[in-house]
C-alpha positions as CSV (number, residue, x, y, z in Angstrom):
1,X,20.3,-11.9,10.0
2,X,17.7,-10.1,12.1
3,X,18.1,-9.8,16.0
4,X,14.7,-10.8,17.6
5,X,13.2,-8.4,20.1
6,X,13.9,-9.2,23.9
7,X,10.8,-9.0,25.0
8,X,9.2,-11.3,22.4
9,X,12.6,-14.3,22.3
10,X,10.4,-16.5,24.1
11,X,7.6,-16.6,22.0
12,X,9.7,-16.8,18.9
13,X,11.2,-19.7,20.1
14,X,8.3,-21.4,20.8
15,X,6.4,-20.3,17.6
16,X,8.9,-20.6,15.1
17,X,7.6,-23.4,13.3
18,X,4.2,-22.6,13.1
19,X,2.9,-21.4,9.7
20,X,1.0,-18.2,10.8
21,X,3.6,-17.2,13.4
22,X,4.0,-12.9,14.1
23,X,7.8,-12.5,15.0
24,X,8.8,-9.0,16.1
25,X,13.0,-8.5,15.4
26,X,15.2,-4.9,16.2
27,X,18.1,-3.6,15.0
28,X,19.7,-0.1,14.9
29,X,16.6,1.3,16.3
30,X,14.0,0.0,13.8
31,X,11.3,-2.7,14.9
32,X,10.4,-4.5,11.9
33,X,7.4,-7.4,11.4
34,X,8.1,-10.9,9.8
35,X,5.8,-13.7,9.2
36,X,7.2,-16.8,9.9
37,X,10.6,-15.7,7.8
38,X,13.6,-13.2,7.6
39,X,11.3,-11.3,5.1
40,X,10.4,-7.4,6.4
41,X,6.5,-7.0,6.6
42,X,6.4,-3.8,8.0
43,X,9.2,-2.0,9.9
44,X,9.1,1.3,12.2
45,X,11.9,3.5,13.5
46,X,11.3,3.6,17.1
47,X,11.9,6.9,17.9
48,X,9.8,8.0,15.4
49,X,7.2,5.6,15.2
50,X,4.6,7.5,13.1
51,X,7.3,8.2,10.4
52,X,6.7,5.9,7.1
53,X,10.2,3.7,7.3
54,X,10.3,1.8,4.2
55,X,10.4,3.5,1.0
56,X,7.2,1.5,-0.9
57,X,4.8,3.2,1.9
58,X,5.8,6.1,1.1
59,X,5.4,5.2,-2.5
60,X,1.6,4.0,-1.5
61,X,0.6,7.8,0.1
62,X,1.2,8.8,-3.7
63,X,-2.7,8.3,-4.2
64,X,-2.6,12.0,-2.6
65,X,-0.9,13.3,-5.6
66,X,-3.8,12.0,-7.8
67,X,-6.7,12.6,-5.8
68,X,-7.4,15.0,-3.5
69,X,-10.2,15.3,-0.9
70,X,-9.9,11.8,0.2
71,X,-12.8,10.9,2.9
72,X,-12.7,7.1,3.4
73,X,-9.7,4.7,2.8
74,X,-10.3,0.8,2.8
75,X,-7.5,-1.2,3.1
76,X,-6.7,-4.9,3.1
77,X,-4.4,-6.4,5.5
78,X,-2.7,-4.9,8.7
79,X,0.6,-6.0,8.7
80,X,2.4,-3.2,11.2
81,X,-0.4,-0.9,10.1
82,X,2.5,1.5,8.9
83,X,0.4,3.6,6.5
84,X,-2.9,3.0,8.3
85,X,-1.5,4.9,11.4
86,X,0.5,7.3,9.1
87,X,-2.9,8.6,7.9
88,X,-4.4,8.4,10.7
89,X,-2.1,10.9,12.1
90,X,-1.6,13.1,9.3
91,X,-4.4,13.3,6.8
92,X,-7.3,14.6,9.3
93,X,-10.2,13.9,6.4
94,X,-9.3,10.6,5.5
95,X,-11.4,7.5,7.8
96,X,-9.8,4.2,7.5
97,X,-11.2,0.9,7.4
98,X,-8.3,-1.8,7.7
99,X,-9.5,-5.8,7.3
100,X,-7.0,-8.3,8.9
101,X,-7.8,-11.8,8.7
102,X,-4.8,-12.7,11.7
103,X,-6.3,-11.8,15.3
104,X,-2.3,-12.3,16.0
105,X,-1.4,-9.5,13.8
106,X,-3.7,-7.0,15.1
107,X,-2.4,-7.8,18.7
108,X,0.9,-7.5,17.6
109,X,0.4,-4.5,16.2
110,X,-1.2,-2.1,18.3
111,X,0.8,-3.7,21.2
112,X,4.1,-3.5,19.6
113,X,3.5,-1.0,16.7
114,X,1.8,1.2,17.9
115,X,-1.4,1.0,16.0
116,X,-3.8,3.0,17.6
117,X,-7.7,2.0,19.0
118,X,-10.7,2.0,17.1
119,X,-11.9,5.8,17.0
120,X,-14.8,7.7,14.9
121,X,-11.6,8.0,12.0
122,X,-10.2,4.8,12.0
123,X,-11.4,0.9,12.6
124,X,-9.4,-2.3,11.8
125,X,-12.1,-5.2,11.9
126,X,-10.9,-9.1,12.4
127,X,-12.2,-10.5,9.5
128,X,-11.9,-11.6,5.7
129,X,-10.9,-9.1,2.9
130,X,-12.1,-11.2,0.8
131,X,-15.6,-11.7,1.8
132,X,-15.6,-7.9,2.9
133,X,-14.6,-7.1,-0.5
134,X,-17.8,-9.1,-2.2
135,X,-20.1,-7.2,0.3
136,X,-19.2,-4.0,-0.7
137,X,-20.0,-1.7,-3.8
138,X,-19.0,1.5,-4.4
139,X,-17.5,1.7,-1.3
140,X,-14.4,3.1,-0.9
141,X,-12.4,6.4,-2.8
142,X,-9.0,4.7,-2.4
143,X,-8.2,1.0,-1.7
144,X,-5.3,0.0,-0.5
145,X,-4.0,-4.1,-0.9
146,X,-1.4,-5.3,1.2
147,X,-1.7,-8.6,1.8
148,X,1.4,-10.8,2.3
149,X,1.7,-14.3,3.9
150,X,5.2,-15.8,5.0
151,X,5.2,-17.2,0.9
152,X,4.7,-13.9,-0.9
153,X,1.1,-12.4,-2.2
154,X,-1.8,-15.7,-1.4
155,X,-3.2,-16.7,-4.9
156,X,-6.7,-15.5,-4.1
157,X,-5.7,-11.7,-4.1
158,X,-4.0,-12.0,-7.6
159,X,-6.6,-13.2,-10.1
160,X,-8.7,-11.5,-12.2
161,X,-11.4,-11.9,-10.3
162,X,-10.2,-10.7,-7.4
163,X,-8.5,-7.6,-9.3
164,X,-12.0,-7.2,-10.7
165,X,-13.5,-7.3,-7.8
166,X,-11.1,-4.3,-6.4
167,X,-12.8,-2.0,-9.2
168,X,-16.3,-2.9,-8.2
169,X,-15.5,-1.9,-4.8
170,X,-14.1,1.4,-5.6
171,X,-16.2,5.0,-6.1
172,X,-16.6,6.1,-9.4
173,X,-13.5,8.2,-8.7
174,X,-11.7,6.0,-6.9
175,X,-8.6,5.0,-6.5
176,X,-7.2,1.2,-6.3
177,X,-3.4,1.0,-4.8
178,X,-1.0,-2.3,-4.5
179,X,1.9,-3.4,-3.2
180,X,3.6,-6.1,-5.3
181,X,7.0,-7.6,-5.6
182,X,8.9,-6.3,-8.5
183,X,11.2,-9.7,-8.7
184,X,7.7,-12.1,-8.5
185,X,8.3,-14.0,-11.7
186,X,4.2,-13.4,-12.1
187,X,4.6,-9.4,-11.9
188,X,3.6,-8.9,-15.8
189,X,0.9,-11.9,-15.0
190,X,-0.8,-10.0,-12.1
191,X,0.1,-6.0,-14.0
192,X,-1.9,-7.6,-17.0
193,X,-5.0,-8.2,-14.6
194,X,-4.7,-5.2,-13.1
195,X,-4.8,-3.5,-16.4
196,X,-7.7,-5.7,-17.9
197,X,-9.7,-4.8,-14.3
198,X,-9.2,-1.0,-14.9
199,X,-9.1,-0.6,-18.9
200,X,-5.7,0.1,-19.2
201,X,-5.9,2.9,-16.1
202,X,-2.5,2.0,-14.7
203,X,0.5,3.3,-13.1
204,X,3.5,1.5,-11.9
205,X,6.2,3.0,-9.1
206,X,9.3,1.1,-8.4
207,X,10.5,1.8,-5.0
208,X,13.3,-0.3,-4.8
209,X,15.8,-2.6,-7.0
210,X,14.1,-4.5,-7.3
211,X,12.0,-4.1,-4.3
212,X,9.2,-3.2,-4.1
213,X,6.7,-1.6,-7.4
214,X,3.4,0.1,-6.2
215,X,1.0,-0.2,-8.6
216,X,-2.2,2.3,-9.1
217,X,-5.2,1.8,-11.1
218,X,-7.7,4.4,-11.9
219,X,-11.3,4.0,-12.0
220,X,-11.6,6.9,-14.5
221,X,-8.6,9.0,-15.8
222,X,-7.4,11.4,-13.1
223,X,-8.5,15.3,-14.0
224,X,-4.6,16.7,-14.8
225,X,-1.9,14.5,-15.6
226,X,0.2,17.1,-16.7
227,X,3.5,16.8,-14.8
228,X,4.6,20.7,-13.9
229,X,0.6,20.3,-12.3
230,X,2.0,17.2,-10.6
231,X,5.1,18.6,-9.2
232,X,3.2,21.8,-7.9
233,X,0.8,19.1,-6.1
234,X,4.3,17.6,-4.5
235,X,5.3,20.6,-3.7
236,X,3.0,21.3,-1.5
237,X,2.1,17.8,-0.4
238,X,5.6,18.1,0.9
239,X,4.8,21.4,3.2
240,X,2.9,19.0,5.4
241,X,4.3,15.0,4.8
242,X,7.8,13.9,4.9
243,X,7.5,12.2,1.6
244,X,9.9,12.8,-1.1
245,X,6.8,13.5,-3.7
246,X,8.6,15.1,-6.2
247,X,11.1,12.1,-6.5
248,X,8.2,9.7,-6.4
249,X,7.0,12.2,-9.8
250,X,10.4,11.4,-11.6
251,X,10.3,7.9,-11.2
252,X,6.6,7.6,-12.3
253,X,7.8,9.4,-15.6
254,X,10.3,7.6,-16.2
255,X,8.6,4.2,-15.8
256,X,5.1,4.7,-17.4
257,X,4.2,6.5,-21.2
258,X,5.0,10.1,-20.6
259,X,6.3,12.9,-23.0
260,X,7.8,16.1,-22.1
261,X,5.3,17.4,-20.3
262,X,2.5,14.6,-19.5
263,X,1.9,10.7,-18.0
264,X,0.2,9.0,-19.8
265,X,-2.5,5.9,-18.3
266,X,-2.7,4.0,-21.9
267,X,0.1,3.7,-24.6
268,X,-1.7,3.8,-27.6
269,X,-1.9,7.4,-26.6
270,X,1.7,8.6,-26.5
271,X,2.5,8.5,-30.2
272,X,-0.7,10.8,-31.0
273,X,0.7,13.5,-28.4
274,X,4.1,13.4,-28.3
């Protein structure tokens, strides 16, 4: 059971029923973000509050190993803004763009979370991914969703249309990331849409047991899939990011069509090469 943070008890107390309550809880030194439940949202070690915590945001900053000179990053939903201020501090090129619906959570946030001000690199707007989504084409070179409500992923950012909508928001290049629940009894449902939304394009990174599963789709086939290519990129990703890359590498192998030497993004493709 999580200890709630002193300074926020009272507000807890007084919120706990309400459905879109932000409760703040610490324990041995990491702050963590629930939504009206137990469940973890975000969490950040306080000493090192720039540091990605949990393993599955780690697992999202995988999108480096697949494409590199990244300029603008869209993402949907705040939450602790653990990989929105990760970037922000560490990847100098990238601009971010976050959408949070919850004026709550963006308090929260940069008051308890550090989550830094808007700057020239780096704007979270109050407002509707949804909507946001339907008014931008072409938009962004990597899009991030991680939306999660006190019951799980909300309907509206699981259907096909919504995963469609994800593709014609991207740059021909792009680069659409998820966070989903590997133990959601819809997972295949949701992988399927993903799939049918990005002709197959699709790779799947389990982060936890069953945890969490980062899923990546692919709005055309990245240039080198070749997996020694891969683990150089890792390599060097790690130089500057405390990100274990070239474990995140083994794990995509091992869950998605790959031979030897290769991943592959569609199935019927592995018997041909291997």
């Amino acid at each position: 059971m999580f200890r709630v943070a002193k300074h926020l008890l009272r507000e807890f107390t007084k919120a706990s029923a309400a459905k879109d309550t932000v409760d703040v809880s610490e324990a041995d030194g990491v702050r963590s973000l629930h939504l009206g439940s137990v469940t973890i949202q975000s969490a950040m070690r306080i000493r090192d509050p720039f540091a990605l915590e949990l393993a599955y945001t780690r697992g999202i900053m995988c999108f480096l190993l697949f494409k590199q000179n990244v300029n603008h990053m869209l993402t949907i939903g705040l939450g602790g803004g653990s990989v929105a201020k990760y970037v922000h501090a560490n990847c100098s090129d990238i601009a971010s763009t976050i959408i949070e619906i919850n004026p709550r959570i963006i308090q929260v946030a940069r008051s308890q979370f550090y989550v830094p001000e808007n700057d020239e690199r780096f704007e979270v707007i109050e407002g509707d991914g949804l909507h946001y989504l339907a008014e931008h084409t072409a938009d962004a070179e990597v899009l991030l969703i991680d939306a999660f409500d006190r019951n799980g992923i909300p309907s509206d950012f699981c259907s096909q249309d919504f995963f469609d909508q994800c593709a014609t928001t991207l740059k021909q290049d792009g680069v659409f990331v998820i966070n989903l629940w590997g133990s959601d009894k819809n997972f295949d449902v949701y992988l399927r849409r993903i799939e049918q939304s990005f002709d197959g394009r699709v790779l799947v990174l389990p982060t936890g047991k069953p945890g969490n599963i980062v899923v990546f789709g692919f709005k055309r086939e990245p240039s080198d899939l070749r997996l020694n290519h891969l683990r150089d990129r890792a390599k060097l990703l790690e130089k500057t990011h405390q990100i274990e890359f070239l474990q995140f590498i083994e794990k995509l192998a091992e869950h998605n069509p790959s031979s030897s030497n290769r991943l592959f993004l569609n199935r019927s493709l592995v018997q041909t090469e291997i």
